[in-house]
TORKE-617983 format. One record per residue (C-alpha): x negated, y negated, z; residue in three letters; residue number from 1. Coordinates in nm, 3 decimals, m for minus. Each point is the difference from the previous one (the first is absolute). Example, Ala and Ser with C-alpha at 12.3 -4.5 7.8 and 13.67 -1.06 7.14 Angstrom:
<sites>
      c1      c2      c3 residu num
  m1.230   0.450   0.780    ALA   1
  m0.137  m0.344  m0.066    SER   2
</sites>
This chain:
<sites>
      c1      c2      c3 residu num
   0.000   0.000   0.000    UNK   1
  m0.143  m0.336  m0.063    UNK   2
   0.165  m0.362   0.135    UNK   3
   0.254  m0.159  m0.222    UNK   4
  m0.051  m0.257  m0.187    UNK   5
   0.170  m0.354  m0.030    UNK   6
   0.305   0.027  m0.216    UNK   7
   0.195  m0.271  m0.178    UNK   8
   0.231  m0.054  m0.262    UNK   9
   0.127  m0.235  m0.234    UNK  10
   0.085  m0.396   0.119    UNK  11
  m0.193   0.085   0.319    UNK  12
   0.224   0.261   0.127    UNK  13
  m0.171   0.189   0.234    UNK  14
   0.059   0.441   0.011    UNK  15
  m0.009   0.257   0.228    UNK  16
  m0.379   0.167   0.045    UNK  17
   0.306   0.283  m0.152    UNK  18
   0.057   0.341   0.122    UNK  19
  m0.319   0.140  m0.112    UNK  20
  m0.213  m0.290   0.140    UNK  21
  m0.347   0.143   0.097    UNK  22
   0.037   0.306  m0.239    UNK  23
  m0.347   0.031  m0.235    UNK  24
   0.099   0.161  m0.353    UNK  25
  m0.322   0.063  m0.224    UNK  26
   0.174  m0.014  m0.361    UNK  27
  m0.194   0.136  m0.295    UNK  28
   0.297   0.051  m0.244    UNK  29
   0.089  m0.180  m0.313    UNK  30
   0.269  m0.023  m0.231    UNK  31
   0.340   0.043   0.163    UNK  32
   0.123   0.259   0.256    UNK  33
  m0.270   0.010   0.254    UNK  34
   0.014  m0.432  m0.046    UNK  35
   0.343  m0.056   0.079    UNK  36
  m0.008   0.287   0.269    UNK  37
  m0.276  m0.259   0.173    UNK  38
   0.164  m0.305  m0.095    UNK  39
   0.270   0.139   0.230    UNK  40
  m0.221   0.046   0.293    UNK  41
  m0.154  m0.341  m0.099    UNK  42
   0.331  m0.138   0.050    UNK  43
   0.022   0.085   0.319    UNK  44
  m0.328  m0.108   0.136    UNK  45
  m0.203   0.287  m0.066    UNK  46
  m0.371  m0.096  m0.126    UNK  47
  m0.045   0.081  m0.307    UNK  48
  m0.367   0.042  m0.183    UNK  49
   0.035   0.057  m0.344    UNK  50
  m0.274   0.166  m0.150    UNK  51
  m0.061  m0.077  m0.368    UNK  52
  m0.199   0.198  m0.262    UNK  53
  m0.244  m0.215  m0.172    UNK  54
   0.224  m0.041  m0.319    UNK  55
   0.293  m0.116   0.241    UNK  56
   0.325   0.125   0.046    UNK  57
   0.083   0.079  m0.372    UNK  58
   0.313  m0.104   0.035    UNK  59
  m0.100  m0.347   0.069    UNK  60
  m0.001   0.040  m0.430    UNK  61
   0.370   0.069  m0.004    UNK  62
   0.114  m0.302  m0.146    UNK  63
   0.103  m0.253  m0.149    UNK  64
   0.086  m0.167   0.235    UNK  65
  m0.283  m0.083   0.174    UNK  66
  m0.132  m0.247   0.292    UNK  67
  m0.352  m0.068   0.011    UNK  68
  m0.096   0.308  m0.177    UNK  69
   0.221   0.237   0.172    UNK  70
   0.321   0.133  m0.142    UNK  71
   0.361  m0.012   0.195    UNK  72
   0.020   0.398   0.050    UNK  73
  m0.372  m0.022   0.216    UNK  74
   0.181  m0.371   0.166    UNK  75
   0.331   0.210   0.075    UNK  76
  m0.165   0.241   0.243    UNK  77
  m0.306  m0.120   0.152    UNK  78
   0.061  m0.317   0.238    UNK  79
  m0.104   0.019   0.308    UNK  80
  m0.327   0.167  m0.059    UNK  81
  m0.323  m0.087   0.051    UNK  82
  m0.207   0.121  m0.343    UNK  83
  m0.396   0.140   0.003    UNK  84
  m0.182   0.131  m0.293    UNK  85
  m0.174   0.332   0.081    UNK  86
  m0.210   0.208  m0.242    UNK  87
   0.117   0.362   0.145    UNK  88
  m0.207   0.158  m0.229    UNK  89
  m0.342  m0.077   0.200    UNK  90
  m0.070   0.170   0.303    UNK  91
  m0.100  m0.318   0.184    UNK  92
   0.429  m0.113  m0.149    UNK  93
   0.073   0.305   0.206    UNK  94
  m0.195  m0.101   0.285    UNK  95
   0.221  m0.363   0.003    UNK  96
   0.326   0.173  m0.022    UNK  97
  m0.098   0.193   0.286    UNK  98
  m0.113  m0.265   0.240    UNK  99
   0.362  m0.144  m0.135    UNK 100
   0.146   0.295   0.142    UNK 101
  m0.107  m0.047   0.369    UNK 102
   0.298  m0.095   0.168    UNK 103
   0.228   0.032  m0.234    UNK 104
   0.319   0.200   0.002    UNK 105
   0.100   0.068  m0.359    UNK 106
  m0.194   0.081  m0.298    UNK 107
   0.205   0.056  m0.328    UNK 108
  m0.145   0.048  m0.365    UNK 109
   0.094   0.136  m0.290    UNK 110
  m0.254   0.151  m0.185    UNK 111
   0.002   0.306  m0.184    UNK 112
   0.018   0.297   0.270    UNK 113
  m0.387   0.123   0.092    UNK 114
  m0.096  m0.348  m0.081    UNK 115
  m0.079  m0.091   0.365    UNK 116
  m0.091   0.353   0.106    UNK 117
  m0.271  m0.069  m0.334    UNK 118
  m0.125  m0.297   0.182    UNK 119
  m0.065   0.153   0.348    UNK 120
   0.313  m0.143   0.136    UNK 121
   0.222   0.286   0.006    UNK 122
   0.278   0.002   0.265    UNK 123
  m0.012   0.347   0.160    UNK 124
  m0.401   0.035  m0.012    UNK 125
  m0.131  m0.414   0.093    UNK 126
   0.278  m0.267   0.043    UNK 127
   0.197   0.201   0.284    UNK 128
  m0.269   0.039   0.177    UNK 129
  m0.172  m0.257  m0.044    UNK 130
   0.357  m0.222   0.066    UNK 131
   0.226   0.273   0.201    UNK 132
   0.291  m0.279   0.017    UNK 133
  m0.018  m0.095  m0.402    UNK 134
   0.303   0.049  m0.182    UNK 135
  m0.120   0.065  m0.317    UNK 136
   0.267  m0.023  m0.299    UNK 137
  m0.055   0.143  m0.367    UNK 138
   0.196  m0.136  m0.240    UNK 139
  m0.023   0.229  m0.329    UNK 140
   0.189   0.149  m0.306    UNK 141
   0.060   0.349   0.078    UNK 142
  m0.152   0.083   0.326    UNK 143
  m0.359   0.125  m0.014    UNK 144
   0.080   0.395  m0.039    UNK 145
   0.287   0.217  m0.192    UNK 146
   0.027   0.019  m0.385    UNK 147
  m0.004  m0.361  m0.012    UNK 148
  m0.261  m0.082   0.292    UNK 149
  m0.231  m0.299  m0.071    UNK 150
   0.152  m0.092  m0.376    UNK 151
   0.037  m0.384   0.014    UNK 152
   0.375  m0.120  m0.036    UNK 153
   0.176  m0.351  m0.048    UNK 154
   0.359  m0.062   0.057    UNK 155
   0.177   0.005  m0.327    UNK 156
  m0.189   0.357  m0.023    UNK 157
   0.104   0.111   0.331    UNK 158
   0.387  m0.151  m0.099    UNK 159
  m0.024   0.266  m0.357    UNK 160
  m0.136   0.287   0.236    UNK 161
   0.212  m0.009   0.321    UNK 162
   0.335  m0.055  m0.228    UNK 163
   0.111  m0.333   0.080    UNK 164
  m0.059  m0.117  m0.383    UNK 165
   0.298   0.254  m0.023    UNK 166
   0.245  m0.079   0.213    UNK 167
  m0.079  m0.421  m0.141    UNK 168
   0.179  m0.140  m0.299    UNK 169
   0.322   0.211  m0.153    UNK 170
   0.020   0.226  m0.311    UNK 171
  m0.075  m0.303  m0.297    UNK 172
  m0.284  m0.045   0.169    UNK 173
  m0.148   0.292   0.152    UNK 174
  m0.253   0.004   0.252    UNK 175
  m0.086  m0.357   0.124    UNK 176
  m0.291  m0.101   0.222    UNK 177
   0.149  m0.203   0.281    UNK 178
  m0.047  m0.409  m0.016    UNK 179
  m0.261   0.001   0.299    UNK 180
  m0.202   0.230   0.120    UNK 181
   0.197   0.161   0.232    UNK 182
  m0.326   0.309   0.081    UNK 183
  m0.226  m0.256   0.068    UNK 184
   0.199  m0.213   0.206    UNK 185
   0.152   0.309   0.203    UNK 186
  m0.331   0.172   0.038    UNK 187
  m0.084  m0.372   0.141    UNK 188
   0.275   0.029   0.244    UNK 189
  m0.032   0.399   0.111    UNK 190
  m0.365  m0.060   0.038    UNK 191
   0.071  m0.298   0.257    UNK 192
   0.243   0.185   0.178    UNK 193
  m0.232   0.283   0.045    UNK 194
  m0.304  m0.243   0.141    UNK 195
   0.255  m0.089   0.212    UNK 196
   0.099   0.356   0.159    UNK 197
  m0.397   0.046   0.013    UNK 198
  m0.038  m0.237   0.219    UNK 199
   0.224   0.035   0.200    UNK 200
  m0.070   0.348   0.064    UNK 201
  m0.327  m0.138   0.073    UNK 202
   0.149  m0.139   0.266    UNK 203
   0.055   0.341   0.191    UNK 204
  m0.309   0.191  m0.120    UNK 205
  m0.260  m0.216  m0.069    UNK 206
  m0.077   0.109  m0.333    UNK 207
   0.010  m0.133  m0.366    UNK 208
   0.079   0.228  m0.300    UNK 209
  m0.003   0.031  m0.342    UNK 210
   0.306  m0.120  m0.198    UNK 211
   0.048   0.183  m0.362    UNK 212
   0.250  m0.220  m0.184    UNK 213
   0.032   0.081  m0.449    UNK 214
   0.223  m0.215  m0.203    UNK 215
   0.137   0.329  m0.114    UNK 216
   0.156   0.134   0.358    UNK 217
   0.128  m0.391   0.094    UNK 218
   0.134  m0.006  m0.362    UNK 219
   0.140   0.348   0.062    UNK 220
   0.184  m0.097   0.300    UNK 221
   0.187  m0.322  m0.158    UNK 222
   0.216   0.299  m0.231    UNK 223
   0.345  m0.035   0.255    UNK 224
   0.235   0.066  m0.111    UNK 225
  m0.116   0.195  m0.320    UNK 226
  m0.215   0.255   0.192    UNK 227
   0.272   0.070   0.284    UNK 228
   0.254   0.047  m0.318    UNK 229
  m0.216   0.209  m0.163    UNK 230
  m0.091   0.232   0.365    UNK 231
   0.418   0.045   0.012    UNK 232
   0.113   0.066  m0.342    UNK 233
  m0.356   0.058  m0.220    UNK 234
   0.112  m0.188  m0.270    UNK 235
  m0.249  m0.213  m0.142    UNK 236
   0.115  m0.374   0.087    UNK 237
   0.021  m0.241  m0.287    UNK 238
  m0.064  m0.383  m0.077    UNK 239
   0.349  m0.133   0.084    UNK 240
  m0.110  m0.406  m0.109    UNK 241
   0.151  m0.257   0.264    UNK 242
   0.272   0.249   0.135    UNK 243
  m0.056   0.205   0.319    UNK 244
  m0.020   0.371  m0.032    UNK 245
   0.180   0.118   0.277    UNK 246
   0.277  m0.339   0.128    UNK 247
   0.249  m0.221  m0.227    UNK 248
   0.040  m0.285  m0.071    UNK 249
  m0.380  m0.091   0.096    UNK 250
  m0.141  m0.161  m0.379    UNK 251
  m0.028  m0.269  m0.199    UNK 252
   0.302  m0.164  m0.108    UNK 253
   0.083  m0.308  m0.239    UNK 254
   0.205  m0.340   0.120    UNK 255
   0.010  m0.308  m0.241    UNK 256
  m0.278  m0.171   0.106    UNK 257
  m0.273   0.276   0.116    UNK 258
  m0.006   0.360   0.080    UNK 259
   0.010   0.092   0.355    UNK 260
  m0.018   0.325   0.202    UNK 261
   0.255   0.190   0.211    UNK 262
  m0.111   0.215   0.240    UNK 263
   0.292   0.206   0.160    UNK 264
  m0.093   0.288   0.191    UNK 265
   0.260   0.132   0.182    UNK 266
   0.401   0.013  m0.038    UNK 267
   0.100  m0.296   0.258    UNK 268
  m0.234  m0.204  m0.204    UNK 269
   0.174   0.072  m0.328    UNK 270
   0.355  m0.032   0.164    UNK 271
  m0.200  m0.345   0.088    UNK 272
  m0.082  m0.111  m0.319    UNK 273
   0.340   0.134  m0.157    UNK 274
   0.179  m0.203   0.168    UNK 275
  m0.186  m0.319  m0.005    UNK 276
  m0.024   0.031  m0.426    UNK 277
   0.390   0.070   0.046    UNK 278
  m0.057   0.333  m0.175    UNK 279
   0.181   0.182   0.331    UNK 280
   0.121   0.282  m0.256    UNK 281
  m0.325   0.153  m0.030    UNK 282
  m0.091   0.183   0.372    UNK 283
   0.340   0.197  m0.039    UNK 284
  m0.107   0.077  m0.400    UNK 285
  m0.101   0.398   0.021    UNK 286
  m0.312  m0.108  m0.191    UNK 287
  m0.121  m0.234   0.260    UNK 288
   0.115   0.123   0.355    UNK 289
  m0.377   0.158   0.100    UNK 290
  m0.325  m0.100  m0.095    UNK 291
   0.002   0.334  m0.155    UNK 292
   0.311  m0.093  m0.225    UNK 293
  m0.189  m0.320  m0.101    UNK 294
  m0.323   0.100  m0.094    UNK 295
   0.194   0.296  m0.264    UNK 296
   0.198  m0.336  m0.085    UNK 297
  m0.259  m0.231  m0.045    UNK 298
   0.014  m0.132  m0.346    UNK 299
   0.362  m0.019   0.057    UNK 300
  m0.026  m0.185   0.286    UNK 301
  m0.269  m0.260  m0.149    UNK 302
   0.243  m0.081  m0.267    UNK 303
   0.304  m0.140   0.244    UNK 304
  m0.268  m0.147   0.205    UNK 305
  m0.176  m0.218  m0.254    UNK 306
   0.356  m0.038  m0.175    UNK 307
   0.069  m0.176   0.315    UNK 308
  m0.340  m0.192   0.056    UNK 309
  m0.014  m0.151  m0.302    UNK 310
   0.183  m0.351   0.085    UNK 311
  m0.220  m0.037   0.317    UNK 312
  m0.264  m0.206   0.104    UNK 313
  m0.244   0.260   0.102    UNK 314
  m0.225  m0.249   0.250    UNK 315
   0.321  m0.119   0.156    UNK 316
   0.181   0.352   0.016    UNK 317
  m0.326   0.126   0.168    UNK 318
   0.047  m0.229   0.264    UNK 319
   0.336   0.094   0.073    UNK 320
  m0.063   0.362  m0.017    UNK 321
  m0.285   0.012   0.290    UNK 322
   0.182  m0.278   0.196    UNK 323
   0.307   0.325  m0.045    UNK 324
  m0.227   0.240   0.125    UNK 325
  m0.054   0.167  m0.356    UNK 326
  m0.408   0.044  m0.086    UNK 327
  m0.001  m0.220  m0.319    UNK 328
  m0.277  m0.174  m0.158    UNK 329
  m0.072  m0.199  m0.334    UNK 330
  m0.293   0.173  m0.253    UNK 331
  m0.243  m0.316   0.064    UNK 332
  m0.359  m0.047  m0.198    UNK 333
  m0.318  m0.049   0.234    UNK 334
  m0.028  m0.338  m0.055    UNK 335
   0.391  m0.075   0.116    UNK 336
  m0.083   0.237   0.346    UNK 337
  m0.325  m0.152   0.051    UNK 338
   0.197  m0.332   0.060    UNK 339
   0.319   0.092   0.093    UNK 340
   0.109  m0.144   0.385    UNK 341
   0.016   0.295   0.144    UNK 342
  m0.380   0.108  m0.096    UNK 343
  m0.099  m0.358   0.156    UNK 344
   0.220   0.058   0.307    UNK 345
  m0.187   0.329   0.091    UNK 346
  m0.336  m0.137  m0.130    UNK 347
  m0.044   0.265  m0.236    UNK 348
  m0.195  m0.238  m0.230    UNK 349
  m0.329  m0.133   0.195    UNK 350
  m0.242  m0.301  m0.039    UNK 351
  m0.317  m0.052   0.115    UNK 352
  m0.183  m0.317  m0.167    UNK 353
  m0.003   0.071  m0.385    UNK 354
   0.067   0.386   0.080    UNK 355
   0.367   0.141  m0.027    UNK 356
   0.133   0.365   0.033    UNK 357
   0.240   0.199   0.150    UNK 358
   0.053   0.036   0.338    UNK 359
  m0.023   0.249   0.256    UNK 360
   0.331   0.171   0.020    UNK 361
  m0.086   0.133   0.371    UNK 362
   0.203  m0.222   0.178    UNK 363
  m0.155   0.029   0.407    UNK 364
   0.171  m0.268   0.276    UNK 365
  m0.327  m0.007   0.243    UNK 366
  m0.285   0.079  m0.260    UNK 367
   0.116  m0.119  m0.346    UNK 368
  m0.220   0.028  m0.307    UNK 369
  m0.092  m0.199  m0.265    UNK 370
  m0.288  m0.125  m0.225    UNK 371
  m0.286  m0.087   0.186    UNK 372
  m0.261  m0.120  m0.244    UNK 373
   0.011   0.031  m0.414    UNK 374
  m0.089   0.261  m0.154    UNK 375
  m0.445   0.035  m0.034    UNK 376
  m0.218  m0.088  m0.262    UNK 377
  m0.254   0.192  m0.097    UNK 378
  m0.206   0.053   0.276    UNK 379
   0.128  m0.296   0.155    UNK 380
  m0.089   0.104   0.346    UNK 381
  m0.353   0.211  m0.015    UNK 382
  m0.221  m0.176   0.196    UNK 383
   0.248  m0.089   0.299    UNK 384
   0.166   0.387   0.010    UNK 385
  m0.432   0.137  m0.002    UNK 386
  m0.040  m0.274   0.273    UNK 387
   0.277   0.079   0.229    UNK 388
  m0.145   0.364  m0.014    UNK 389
  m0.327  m0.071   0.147    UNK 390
  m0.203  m0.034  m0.323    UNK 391
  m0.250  m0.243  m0.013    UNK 392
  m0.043  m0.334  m0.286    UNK 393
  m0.315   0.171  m0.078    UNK 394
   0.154   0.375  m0.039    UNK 395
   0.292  m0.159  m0.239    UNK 396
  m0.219  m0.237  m0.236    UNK 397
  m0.230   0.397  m0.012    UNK 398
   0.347   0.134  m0.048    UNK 399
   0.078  m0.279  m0.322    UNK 400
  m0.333   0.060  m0.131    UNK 401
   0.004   0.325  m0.027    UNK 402
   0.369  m0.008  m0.200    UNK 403
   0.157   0.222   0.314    UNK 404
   0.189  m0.299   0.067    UNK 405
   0.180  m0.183  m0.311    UNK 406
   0.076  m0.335  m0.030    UNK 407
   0.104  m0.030  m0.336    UNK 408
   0.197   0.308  m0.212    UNK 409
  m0.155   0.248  m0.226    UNK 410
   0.108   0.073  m0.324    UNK 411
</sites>
């Protein structure tokens, strides 16, 4: 554990320290699911080193756009970190990263499984013994054994193998990969949630452990409910487009001005929203008395529901349907939720000096969370995160020389 630092936020708001204050993470993964899984424990206080290759974070390249030569996706995931640039491929790299470790309580990386174990820094055979209380996380495609063990893997790959592709878009279209990417951000979220058990059973024993986390098992595990449907009936599930496979009405519906979406999931809802369209016919209809009825009924039941929303105002009739108590929403583009009152009432859109992003959605009443500092340049805090760990001006400038320490990227 290390002392917290100061925290502020935008207009001179000061934070919380956060519910992780004190909390050392050593980060040395890139690109997108082991980043946003810190970015979360950032949030919350934890301190974050992120450990950069000397080419950088490649996704700092994933642009246009870009702000001072790094591109929105690297921006959307990486505030409240404090960046150094470590050559891991020299022993005396390794050495750093290991006087890094002392005192920390999480290391996570993703490099290819046997990567560290390559480098002398293998979990089972140095680091826990070395650092009993580490929780060390591994963030990788497939796992590091099994037919698939140690093969690299990105989401939209992961998305074709695991079957959500499948169960995304409708027949015209076939299978779809989904908008963002859901594996990476999931993995993100599973592998913060399992730091989180770690150390708290770390509470009780004293010990750290290893963490295996794969996009493929967290992408796995988003497949409800196609894989429970599939474990009942063994039918393969299919790409239904907007509409729910298993409750109706819950899709995409048209109104004059905009399309919205219904989301009815039970029968006192539909009795609900019946009524309140003045179609109070339809929950005695023997097509639409159960769910069950409804869903063989569907199309049907589309047809006398858009027959009916066609005159309405679909922002206004939105607003009347939640203030009824029926789930209702209109289809809105980013740009419209981004500044919609609502977004700005839960500050779910954040602003720190020139930097904007979305907020944390992890809403605490004692400890909240928030952005603490923008996201790093490259290398933007070397020589201060070296000092703070006992090494000398004279060790760091032998450090630069040698090109173990990077201050400017490699191509």
């Amino acid at each position: 554990m290390t002392d917290a630092l100061p925290m502020t936020q935008g207009k001179g708001l000061a934070l919380s320290p956060g519910a992780l204050a004190g909390l050392k993470v050593i980060d040395l993964t890139r690109v997108l699911g082991g980043p946003y899984c810190t970015m979360i424990l950032s949030d919350h206080g934890a301190e974050v080193v992120k450990i950069e290759p000397p080419q950088g974070d490649e996704v700092r390249d994933w642009g246009p756009p870009f702000v001072e030569g790094s591109a929105s996706y690297f921006i959307g995931v990486n505030r409240n970190k404090r960046s150094l640039a470590l050559d891991l491929g020299k022993p005396e790299g390794r050495e750093v990263l290991m006087r890094l470790l002392e005192g920390a309580d999480v290391l996570i990386e993703n490099y290819k499984p046997g990567a560290m174990e390559k480098w002398g820094m293998g979990y089972a055979d140095v680091l826990s013994k070395r650092f009993p209380g580490l929780v060390h996380c591994r963030v990788s495609g497939f796992g590091a054994d099994g037919p698939l063990g140690a093969l690299p893997g990105y989401d939209a790959v992961i998305q074709a193998m695991v079957g959500l592709m499948s169960i995304n878009g409708n027949e015209t279209t076939g299978p779809l990969r989904m908008g963002t990417p859901i594996v990476d951000l999931a993995t993100g979220l599973y592998s913060a949630i399992a730091i989180l058990m770690a150390l708290q059973e770390r509470t009780r024993s004293g010990q750290g452990q290893f963490l295996d986390m794969s996009l493929h098992d967290c992408g796995m595990a988003l497949l409800h409910p196609q894989a429970a449907n599939y474990f009942l009936n063994d039918k393969r599930p299919k790409a239904t487009g907007n509409p729910h496979p298993n409750i109706s009405p819950y899709s995409k519906y048209r109104t004059k001005t905009c399309e919205i979406f219904l989301a009815v999931g039970n029968d006192p809802t539909f009795r609900k929203v019946c009524r309140f369209l003045s179609l109070d016919s339809l929950p005695d209809d023997v097509r639409f008395r159960t769910n069950g009825d409804r869903l063989n009924n569907r199309d049907t039941l589309t047809e006398i529901l858009e027959a009916r929303l066609a005159a309405e105002d679909g922002h206004d009739l939105c607003d009347r349907l939640l203030k009824a108590g029926v789930p209702a929403g209109p289809v809105m583009h980013v740009d419209e939720a981004m500044n919609a009152p609502h977004t700005a009432h839960r500050q779910m859109v954040t602003e720190l000096g020139s930097y904007r992003g979305l907020g944390t959605p992890i809403k605490m009443s004692r400890t909240p969370g928030g952005t603490r500092a923008a996201p790093p340049r490259f290398n933007e805090h070397g020589d201060d995160i070296l000092a703070r760990h006992g090494f000398t001006a004279e060790e760091v400038a032998e450090l630069k020389s040698k090109g173990i320490v990077v201050a400017a990227r490699r191509t």
